[in-house]
C-alpha positions as CSV (number, residue, x, y, z in Angstrom):
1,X,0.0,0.0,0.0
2,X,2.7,2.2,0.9
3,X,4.6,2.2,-2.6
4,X,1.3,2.3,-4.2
5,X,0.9,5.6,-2.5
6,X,4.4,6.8,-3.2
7,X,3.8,5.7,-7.0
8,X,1.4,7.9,-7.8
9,X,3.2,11.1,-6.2
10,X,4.8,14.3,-8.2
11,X,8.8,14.7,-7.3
12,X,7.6,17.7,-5.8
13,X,5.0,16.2,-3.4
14,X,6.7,13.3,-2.9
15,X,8.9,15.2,-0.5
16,X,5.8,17.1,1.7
17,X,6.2,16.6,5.4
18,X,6.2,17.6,9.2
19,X,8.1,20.5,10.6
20,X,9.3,24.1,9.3
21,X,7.3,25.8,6.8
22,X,8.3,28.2,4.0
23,X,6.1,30.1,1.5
24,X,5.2,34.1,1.7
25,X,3.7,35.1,4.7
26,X,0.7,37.0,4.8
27,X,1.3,38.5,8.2
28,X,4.6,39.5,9.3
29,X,6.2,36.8,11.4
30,X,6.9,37.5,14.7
31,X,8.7,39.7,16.5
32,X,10.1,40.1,20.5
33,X,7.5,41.1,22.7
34,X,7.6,44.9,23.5
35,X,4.5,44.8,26.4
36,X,4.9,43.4,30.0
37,X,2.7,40.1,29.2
38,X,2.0,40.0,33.1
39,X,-0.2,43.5,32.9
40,X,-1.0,43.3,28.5
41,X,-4.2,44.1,27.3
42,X,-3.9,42.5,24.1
43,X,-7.5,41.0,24.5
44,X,-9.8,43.8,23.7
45,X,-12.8,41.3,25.7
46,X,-11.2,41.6,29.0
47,X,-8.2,43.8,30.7
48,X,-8.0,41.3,33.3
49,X,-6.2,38.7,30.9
50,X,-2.7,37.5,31.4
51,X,-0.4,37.1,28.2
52,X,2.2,34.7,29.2
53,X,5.2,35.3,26.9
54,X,5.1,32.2,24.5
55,X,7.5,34.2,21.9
56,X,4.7,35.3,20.3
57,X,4.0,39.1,19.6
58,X,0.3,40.8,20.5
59,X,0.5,41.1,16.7
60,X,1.1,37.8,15.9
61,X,-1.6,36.5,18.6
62,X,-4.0,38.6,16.2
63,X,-3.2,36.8,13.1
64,X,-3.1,33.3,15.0
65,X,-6.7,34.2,16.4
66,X,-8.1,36.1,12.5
67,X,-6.1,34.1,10.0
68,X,-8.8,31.8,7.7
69,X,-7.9,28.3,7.2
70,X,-10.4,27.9,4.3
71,X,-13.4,26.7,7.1
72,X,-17.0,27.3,5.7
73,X,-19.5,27.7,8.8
74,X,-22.0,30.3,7.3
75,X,-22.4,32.8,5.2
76,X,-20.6,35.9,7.5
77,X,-23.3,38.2,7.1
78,X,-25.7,35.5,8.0
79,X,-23.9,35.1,11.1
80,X,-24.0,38.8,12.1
81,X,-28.0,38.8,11.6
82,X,-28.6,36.0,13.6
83,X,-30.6,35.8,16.6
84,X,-30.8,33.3,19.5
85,X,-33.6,30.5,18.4
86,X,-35.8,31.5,22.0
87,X,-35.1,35.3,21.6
88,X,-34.3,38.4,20.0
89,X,-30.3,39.0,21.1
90,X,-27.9,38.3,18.8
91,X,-26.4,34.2,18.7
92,X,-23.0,35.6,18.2
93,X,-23.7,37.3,22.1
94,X,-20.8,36.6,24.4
95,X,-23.5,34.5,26.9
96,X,-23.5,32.1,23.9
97,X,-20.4,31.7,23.2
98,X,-19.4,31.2,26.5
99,X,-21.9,28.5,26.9
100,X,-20.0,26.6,24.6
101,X,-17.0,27.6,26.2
102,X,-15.4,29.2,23.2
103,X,-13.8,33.0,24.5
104,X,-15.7,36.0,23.9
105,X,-14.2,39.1,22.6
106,X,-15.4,43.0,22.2
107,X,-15.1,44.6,18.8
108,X,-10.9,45.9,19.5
109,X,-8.3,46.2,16.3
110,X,-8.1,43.4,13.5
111,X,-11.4,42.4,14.8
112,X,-14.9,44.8,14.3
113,X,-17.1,42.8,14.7
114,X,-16.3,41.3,18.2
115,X,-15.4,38.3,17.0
116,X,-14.7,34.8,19.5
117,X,-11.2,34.1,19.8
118,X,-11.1,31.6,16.9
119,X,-13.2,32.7,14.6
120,X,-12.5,34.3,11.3
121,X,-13.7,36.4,8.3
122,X,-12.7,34.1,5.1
123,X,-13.5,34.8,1.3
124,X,-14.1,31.6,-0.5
125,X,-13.2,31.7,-4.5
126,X,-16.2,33.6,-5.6
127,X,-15.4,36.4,-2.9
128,X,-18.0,35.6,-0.3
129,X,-17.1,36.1,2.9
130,X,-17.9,32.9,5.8
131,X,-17.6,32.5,9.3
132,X,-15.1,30.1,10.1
133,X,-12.6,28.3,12.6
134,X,-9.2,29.3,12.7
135,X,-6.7,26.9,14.1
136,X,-6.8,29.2,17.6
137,X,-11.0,28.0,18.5
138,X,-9.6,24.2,18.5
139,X,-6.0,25.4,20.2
140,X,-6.2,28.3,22.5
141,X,-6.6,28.1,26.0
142,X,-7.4,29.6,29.4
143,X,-7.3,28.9,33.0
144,X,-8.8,30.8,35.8
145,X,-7.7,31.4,39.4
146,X,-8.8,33.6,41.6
147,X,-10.4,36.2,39.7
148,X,-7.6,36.2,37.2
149,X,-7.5,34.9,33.4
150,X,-4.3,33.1,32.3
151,X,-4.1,33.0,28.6
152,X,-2.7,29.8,27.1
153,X,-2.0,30.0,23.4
154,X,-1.3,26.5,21.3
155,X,-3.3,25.4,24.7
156,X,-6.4,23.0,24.3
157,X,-10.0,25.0,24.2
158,X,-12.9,24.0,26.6
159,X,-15.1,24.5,23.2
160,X,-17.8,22.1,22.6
161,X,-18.1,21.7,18.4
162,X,-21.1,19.2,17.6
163,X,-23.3,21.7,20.3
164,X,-22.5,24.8,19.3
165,X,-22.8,24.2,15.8
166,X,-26.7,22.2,16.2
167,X,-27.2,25.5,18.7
168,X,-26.6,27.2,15.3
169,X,-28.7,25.2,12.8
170,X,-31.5,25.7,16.1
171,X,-31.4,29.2,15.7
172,X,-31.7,29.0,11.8
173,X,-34.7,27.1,12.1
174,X,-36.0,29.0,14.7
175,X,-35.9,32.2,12.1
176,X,-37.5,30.5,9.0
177,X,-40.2,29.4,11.2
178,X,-41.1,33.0,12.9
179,X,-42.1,35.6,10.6
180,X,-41.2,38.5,12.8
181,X,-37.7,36.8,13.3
182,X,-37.1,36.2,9.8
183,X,-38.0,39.6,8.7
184,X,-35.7,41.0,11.3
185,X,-33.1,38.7,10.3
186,X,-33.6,39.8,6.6
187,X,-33.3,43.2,7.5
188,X,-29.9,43.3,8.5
189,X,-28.6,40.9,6.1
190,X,-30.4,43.2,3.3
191,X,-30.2,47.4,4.4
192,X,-33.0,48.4,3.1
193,X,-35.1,44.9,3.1
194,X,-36.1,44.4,-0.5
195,X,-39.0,42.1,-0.9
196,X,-37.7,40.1,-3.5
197,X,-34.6,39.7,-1.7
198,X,-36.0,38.7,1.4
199,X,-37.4,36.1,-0.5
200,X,-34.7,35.0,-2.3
201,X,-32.8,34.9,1.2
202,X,-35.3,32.4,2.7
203,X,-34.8,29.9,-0.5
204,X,-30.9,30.4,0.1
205,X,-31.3,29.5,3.8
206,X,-33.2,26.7,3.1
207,X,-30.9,25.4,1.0
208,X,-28.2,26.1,3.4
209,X,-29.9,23.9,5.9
210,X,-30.3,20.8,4.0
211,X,-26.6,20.4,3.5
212,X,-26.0,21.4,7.0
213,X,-29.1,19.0,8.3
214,X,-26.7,16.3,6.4
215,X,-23.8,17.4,8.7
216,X,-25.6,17.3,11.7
217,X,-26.6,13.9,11.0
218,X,-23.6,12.1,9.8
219,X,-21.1,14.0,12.4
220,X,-23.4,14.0,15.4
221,X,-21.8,12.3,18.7
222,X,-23.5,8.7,19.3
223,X,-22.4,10.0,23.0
224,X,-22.6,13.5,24.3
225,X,-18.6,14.1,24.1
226,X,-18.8,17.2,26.5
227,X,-16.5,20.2,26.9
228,X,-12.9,20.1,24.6
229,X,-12.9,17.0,22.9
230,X,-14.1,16.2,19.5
231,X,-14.2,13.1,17.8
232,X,-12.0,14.1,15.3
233,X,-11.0,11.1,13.2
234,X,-14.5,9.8,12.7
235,X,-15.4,13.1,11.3
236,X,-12.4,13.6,8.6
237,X,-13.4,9.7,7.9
238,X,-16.8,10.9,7.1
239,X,-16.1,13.7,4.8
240,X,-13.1,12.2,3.1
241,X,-14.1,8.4,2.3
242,X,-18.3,9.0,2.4
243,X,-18.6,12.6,1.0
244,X,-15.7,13.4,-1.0
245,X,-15.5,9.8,-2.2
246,X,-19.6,9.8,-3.4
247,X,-20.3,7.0,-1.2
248,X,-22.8,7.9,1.6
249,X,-22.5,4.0,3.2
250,X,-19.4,4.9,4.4
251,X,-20.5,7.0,7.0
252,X,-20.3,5.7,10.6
253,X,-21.1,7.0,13.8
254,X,-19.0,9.4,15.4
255,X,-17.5,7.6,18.8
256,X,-14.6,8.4,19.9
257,X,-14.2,11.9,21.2
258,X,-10.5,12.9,22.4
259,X,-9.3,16.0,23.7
260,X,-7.3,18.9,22.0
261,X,-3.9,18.5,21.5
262,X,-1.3,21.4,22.8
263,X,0.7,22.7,20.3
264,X,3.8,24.0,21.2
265,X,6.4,21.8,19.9
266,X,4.2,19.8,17.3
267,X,5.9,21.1,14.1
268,X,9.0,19.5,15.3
269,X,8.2,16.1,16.7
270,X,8.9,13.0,14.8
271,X,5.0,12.0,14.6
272,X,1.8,14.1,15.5
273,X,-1.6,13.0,16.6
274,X,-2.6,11.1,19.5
275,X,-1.7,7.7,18.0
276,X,1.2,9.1,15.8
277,X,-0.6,9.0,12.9
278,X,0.6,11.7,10.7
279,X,4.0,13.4,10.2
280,X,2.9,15.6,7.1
281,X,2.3,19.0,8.2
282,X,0.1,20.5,5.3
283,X,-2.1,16.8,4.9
284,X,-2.5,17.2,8.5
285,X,-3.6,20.7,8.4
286,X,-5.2,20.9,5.0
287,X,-7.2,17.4,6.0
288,X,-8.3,19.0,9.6
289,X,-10.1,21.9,7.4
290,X,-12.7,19.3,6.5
291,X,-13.1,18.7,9.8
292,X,-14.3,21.9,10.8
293,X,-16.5,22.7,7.9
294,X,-14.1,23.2,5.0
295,X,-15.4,21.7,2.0
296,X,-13.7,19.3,-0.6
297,X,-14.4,17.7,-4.6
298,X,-13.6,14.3,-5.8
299,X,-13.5,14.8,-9.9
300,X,-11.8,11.5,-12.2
301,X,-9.9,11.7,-14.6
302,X,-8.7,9.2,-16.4
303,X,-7.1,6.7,-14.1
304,X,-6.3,9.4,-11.8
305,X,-8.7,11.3,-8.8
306,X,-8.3,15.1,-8.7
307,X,-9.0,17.1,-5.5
308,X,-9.4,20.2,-4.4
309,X,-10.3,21.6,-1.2
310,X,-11.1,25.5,0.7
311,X,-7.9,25.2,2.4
312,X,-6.4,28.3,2.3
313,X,-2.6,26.8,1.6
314,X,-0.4,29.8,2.0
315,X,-2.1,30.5,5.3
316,X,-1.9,27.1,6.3
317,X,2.3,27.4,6.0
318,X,2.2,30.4,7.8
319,X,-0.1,29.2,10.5
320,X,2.4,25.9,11.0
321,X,5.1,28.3,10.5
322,X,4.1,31.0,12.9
323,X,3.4,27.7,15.4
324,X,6.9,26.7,15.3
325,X,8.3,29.9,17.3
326,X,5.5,29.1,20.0
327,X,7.1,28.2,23.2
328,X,5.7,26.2,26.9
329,X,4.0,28.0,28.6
330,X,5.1,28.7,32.1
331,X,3.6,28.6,35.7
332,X,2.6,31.9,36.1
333,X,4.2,31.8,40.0
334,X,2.5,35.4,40.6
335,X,-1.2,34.2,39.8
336,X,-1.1,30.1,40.7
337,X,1.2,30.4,43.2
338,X,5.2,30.3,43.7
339,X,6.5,26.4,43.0
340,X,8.6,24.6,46.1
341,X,11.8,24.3,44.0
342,X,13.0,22.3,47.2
343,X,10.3,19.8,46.5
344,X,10.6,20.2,42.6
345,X,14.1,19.1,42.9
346,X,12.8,15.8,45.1
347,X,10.5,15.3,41.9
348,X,13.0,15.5,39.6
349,X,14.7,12.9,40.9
350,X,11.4,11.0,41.5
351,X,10.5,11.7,37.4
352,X,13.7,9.9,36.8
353,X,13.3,6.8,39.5
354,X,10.2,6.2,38.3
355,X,11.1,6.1,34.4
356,X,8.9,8.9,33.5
357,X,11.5,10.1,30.7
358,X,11.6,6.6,29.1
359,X,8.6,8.0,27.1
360,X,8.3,11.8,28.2
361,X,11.3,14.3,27.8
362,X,11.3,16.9,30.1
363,X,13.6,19.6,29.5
364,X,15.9,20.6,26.6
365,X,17.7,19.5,24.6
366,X,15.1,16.8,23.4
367,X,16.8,13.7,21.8
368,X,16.5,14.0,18.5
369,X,16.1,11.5,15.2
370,X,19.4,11.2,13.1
371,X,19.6,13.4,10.2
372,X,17.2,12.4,7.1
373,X,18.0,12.9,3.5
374,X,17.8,17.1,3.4
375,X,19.8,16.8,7.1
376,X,16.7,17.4,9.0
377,X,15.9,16.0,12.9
378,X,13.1,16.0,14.6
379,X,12.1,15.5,18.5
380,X,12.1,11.9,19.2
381,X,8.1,10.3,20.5
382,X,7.6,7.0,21.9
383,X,4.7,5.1,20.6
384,X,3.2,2.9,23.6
385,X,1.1,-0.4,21.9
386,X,-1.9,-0.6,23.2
387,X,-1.7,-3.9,24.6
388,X,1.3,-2.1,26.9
389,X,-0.5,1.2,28.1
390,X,-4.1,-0.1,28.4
391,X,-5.5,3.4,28.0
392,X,-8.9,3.5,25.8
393,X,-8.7,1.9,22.7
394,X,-11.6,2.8,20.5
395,X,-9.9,5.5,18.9
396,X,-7.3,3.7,17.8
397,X,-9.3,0.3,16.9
398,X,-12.0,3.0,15.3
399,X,-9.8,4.2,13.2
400,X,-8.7,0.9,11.6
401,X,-12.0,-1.9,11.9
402,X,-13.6,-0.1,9.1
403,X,-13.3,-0.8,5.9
404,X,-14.9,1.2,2.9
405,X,-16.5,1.6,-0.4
406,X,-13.8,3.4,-2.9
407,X,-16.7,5.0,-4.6
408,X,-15.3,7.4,-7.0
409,X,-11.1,6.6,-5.4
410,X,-11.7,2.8,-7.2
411,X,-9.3,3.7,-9.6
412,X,-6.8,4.6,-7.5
413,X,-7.0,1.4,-5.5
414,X,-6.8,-1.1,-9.1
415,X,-10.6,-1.0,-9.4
416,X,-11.6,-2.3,-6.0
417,X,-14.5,-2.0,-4.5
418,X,-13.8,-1.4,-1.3
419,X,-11.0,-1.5,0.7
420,X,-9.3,-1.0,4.7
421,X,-10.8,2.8,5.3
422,X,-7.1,3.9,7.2
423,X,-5.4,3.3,3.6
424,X,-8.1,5.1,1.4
425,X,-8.1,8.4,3.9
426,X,-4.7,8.4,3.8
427,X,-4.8,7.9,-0.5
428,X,-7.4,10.8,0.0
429,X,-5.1,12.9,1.6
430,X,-2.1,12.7,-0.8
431,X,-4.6,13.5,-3.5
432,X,-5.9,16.0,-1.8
433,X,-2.5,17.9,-1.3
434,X,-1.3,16.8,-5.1
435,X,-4.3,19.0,-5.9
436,X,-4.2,22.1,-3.3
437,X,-0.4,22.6,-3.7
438,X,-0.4,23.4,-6.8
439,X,-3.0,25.4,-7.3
440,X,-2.1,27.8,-4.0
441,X,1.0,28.6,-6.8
442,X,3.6,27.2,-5.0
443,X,6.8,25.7,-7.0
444,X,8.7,22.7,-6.1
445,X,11.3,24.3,-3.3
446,X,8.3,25.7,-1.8
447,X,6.3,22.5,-1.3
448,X,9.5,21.1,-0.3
449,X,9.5,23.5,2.6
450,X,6.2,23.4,3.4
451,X,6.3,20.4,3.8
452,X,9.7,20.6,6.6
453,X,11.6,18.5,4.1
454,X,10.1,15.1,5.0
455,X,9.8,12.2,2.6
456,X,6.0,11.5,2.8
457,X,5.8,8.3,5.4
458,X,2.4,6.3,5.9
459,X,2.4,4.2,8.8
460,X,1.9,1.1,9.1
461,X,-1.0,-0.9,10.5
462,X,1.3,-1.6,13.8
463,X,2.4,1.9,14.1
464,X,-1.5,2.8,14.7
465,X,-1.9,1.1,17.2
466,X,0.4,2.8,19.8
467,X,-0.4,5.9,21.3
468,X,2.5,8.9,20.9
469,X,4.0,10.6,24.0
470,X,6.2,13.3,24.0
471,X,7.9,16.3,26.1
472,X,5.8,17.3,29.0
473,X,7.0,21.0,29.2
474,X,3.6,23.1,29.7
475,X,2.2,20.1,30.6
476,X,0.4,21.6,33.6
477,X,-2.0,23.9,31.1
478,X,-3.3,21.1,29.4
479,X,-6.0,19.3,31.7
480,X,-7.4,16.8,31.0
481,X,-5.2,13.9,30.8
482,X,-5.4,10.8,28.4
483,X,-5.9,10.8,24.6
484,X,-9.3,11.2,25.6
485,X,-9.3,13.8,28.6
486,X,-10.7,10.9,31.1
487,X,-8.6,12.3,33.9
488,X,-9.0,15.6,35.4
489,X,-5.9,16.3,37.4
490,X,-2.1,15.0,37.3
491,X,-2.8,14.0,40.8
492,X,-5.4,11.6,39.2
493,X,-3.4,10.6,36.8
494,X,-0.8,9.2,39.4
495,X,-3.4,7.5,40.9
496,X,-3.9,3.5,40.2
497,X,-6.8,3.3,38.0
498,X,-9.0,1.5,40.1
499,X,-8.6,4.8,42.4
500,X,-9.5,7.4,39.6
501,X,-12.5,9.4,40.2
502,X,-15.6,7.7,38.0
503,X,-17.5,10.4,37.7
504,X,-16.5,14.1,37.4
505,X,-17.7,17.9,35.9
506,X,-15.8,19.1,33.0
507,X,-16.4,23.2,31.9
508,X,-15.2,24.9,34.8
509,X,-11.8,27.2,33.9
510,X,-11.3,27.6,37.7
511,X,-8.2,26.2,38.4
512,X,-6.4,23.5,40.8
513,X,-3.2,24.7,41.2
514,X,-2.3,21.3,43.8
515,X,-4.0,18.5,42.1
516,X,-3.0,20.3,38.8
517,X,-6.6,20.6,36.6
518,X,-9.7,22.1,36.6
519,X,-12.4,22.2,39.2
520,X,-14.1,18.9,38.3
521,X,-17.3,19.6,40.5
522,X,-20.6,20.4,39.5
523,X,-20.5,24.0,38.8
524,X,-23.1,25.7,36.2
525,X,-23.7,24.4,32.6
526,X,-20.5,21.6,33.8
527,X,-20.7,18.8,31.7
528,X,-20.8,15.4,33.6
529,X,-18.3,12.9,32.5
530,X,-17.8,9.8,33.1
531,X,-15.6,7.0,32.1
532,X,-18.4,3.8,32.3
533,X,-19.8,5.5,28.4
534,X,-18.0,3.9,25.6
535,X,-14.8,5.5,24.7
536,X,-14.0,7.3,27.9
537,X,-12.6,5.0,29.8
538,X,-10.0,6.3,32.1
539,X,-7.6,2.5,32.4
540,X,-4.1,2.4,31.9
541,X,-1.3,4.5,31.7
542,X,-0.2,3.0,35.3
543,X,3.2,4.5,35.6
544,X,4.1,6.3,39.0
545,X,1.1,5.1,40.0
546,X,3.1,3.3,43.2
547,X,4.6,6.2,44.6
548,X,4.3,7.4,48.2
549,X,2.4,10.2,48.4
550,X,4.8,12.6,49.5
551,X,6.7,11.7,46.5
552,X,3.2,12.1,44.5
553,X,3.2,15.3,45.4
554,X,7.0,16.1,44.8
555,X,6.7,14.9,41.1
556,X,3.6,17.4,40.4
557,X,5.5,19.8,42.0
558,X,8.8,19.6,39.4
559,X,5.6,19.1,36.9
560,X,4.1,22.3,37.0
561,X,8.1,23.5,36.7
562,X,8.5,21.8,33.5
């Protein structure tokens, strides 16, 4: 399967990978910061946000939170009319987003119309603007303490996807179905309101809701997944191999939620993805726009499959680009409290007796891979099997039980009717890129260092069935723990598994600074998790689980250091 892949691949493509990006930016990269992050008020929604200093400048932080990745939510005009489906305030209202857990902002430079952290103003190619995800509504961060708001950029969001989006569709019904609503709604899309416009409008927004009705359906959690996970995998599965591919019967239900993964670091580890499944950088990136409502095209021709995707390419680079200058963040001592470096230092040397860097590095320099072919390394991962770690497998075994109708890739696979569904998304994303590439105008050196001068390596079947691990710096802003965010605290986590808590709230920001988490009590609109549903299982990963507690305590303590 692999040389079949390879086969079919330009010179030029053959070489797309992981790591360091080149291309022309469209925002200047970044520079030194020039404000005191502990006092910056960046964040137009709230003066009372912290800006650690991840090496990224307020202007930079702008263009991570603005820049389009070629998502397609909703007509952007449509989204500035709309109004809650049970009342007349606007949906885009801060108490809504927050709801969802997504970060409110007031109208402030770069961003007019008060746009969420996250969201973005994108043209497609017939100039109409949409409302859309930028990489910073999945990867942005914030924890609370105290009154205070730290933010954590590259950090996993609290954001809740599948809701917010049906919250959406609600509130679209909600308007065709109310004449006063509608007419309001028509009104601002359309200053004056024209009649025959207004008409037109409803036609379009009933259009608009079929296909989205079809989303909802075919992406919609068998289980609620809850606050800052996302089934990710089932969802590009569904696009690529049942949409793009023409062939409806490969949908399945969406199962397997997982958290958000940090990013700092990413663009130079060996693989990415919770079980290490991808090392190419723009077919990661350009697949994760269908994810998040980017749209894609299957045409044949000849013996070949040609497609083409929103993905905004060049500000894909320089999204991956600008994410390879982000650094950890670190324990903001005046906020969270100062760390015991006496009892750090125990926990070092706890970290080490207990094997912890066996699979997790924890400070640099990170062993590196030897040089490839262009004289490239990369941060060395450990990949755990399954049948070792014991955490939850379903999105692992998800990933490859399935098998799948080619549909309109059969000629790319000899003819076949149907095949394993890991190797046909992975034959859909190399098309995918052979087609966007191109066409963003890039030549051959520059899809060579888009691409962080990688050879193009698909894994094998064995390789997917490990889960990755990797350095732990900024470990302590990423709760919570597990692939599939099953564990609330670090304290749990060095718990025996029999001992972890069952049953816990996820949604709060408030922060543990000793257990090392989020408040998992109830608190209001908490999600209640817990680990007996199907894929959030909370076994395995029993290392350090032994310790006396003193010496517990000790290694969270060097931990939150890291």
């Amino acid at each position: 399967m692999r040389r079949a892949i390879i086969a079919r691949l330009s010179c030029a493509t053959l070489s797309i990978g992981l790591g360091g990006c080149g291309g022309t930016a469209t925002v200047a990269p970044p520079v030194p910061p020039t404000l005191n992050y502990a006092t910056a008020k960046d964040d137009p929604a709230s003066g009372s946000v912290v800006f650690l200093d991840q090496g990224w400048s307020p202007e930079l932080i702008r263009a991570w939170y603005r820049t389009p990745q070629g998502s397609q939510l909703v007509p952007y005009d449509w989204f500035l009319a709309l109004e809650q489906a049970d009342n007349d305030r606007p949906f885009r209202a801060a108490e809504v987003i927050d709801r969802f857990r997504y970060l409110p902002q007031e109208p402030g430079e770069g961003n007019p119309d008060g746009l969420p952290v996250g969201f973005s103003n994108g043209d497609d190619d017939k100039g109409r603007a949409w409302l859309g995800f930028t990489c910073a509504a999945c990867h942005t961060g914030q924890v609370e303490y105290k009154g205070k708001k730290v933010r954590i950029e590259g950090g996993p969001t609290l954001g809740d996807l599948a809701p917010f989006r049906d919250a959406m569709l609600a509130a679209f019904r909600a308007t065709l179905a109310d004449p006063a609503k509608f007419d309001r709604f028509a009104a601002r899309v359309h200053k004056p309101t024209d009649p025959t416009k207004a008409e037109a409008l409803r036609k379009e927004v009933e259009a608009f809701l079929v296909v989205m009705a079809a989303l909802e359906e075919r992406s919609k959690p068998e289980h609620p997944e809850g606050f800052g996970r996302v089934d990710a995998f089932t969802i590009l599965m569904n696009e690529m191999l049942g949409t793009v591919a023409g062939e409806p019967a490969n949908y399945r239900k969406v199962i397997a939620p997982v958290s958000y993964p940090f990013l700092w670091g990413a663009p130079k580890l060996e693989w990415v993805q919770w079980n290490g499944a991808v090392q190419n950088a723009i077919a990661r990136n350009d697949g994760e726009v269908l994810i998040v409502f980017g749209h894609a095209e299957a045409t044949p021709r000849g013996d070949d499959v040609l497609i083409r995707s929103t993905g905004k390419i060049k500000n894909l680079i320089d999204l991956e680009d600008w994410t390879r200058t982000l650094t950890p963040p670190r324990w903001p001592e005046g906020i969270l409290g100062p760390i015991d470096v006496v009892k750090a230092g125990k926990g070092h040397e706890v970290y080490l007796k207990a094997g912890c860097d066996r699979c997790h590095a924890d400070k640099p320099p990170y062993p590196e891979s030897a040089p490839n072919k262009y004289g490239k390394t990369f941060t060395k991962v450990a990949r755990t099997p399954l049948s070792e770690l014991k955490t939850d497998p379903v999105m692992a075994e998800n990933f490859l039980s399935r098998t799948a109708k080619t549909g309109k890739f059969a000629r790319l696979f000899g003819g076949a009717p149907e095949v394993p569904a890991w190797q046909m998304v992975y034959m859909g994303l190399v098309k995918l890129i052979e087609g966007d590439l191109p066409a963003a105008g890039l030549d051959a050196d520059q899809i060579l260092a888009a691409g962080g001068f990688r050879e193009l390596n698909i894994p094998s079947k064995e390789d997917l069935t490990a889960y990755k691990s990797g350095p732990l710096a900024g470990i302590w802003a990423t709760a919570p723990f597990l692939h599939n965010g099953s564990v609330p605290s670090l304290y749990q986590l060095l718990l025996p598994a029999k001992d972890r808590v069952k049953v816990f709230h996820v949604g709060s920001r408030e922060f543990d600074p000793k257990d090392v988490g989020f408040e998992s009590g109830p608190s209001p609109g908490a999600f209640e998790f817990r680990v007996d549903v199907p894929g959030n299982a909370n076994s395995g990963h029993e290392y350090g689980t032994d310790l006396p507690e003193d010496d517990r305590r000790a290694l969270i303590e060097y931990l939150k250091s890291l």
